[in-house]
C-alpha positions as CSV (number, residue, x, y, z in Angstrom):
1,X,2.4,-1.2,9.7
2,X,0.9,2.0,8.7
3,X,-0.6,0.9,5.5
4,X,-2.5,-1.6,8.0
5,X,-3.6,0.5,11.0
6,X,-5.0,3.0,8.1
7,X,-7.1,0.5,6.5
8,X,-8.2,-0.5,10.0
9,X,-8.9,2.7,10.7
10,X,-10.8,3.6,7.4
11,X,-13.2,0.5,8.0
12,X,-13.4,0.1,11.6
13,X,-15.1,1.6,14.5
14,X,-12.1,1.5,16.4
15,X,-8.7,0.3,16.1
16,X,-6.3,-1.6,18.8
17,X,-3.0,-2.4,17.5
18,X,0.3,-2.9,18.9
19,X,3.2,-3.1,16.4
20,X,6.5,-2.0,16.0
21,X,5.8,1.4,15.4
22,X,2.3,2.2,16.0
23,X,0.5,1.6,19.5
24,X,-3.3,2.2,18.9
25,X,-5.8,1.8,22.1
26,X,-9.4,2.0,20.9
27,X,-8.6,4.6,18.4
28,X,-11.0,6.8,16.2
29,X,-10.9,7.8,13.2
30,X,-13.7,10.0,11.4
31,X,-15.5,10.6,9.3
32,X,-14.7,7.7,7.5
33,X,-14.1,8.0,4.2
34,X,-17.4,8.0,1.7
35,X,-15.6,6.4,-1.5
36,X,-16.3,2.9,-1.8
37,X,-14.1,0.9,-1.4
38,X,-11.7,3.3,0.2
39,X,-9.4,5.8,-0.9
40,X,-6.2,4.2,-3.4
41,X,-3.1,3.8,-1.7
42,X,-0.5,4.6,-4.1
43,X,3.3,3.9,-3.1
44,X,6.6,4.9,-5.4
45,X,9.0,2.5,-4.5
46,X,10.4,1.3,-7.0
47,X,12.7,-1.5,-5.6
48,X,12.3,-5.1,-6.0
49,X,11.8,-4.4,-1.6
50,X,9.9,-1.3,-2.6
51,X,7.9,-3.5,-5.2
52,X,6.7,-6.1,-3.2
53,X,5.4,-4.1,-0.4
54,X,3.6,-1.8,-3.2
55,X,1.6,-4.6,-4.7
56,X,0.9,-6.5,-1.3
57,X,-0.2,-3.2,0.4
58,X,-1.2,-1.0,-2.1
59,X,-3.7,-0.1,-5.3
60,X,-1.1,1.4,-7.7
61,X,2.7,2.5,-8.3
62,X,4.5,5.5,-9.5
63,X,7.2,3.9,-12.3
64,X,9.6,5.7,-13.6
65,X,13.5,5.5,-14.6
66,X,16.3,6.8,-16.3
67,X,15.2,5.9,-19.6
68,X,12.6,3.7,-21.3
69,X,14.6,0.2,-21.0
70,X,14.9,0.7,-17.0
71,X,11.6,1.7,-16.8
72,X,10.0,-0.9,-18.8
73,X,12.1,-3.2,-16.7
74,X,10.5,-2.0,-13.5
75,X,7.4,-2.1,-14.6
76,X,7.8,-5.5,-15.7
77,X,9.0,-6.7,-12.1
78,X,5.9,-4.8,-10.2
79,X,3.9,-6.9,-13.0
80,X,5.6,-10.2,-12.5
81,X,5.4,-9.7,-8.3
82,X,1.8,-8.9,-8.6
83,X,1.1,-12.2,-10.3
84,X,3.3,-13.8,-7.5
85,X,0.9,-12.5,-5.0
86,X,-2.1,-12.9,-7.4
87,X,-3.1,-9.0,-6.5
């Protein structure tokens, strides 16, 4: 919900929403940022959860892991999600 009332709120003049958790009535935010498009989102989850939030919501992820063969195999799932959701 956040990652969408900031994007809204990046590109909009104003913002209504009513989520779960955020309650916006004609809301302003400025300045708006000058990079085009916007500024990257980056996310560290690293969950397959975590994942697929990261590459539906996102631009990038922090990888890591305990050694090279678990983070190779994280990687490999953010990859294999992101072609799932064509991103």
């Amino acid at each position: 919900e956040w990652t969408t009332a900031i994007k809204r709120l990046w590109s909009e003049s104003n913002v209504n929403l009513d989520g779960k958790y955020f309650h916006l009535k004609n809301c302003v935010s400025e300045p708006k940022p000058v990079s085009k498009p916007r500024p990257y989102m980056i996310c560290a989850g690293q969950s397959e959860k975590g994942l697929r939030f990261t590459v539906q919501n996102t631009d990038a992820c922090f990888i890591g892991g305990k050694n090279e063969a678990e983070t190779k195999k994280i990687s490999n799932l953010a990859r294999s999600l992101a072609k799932e959701y064509d991103t």
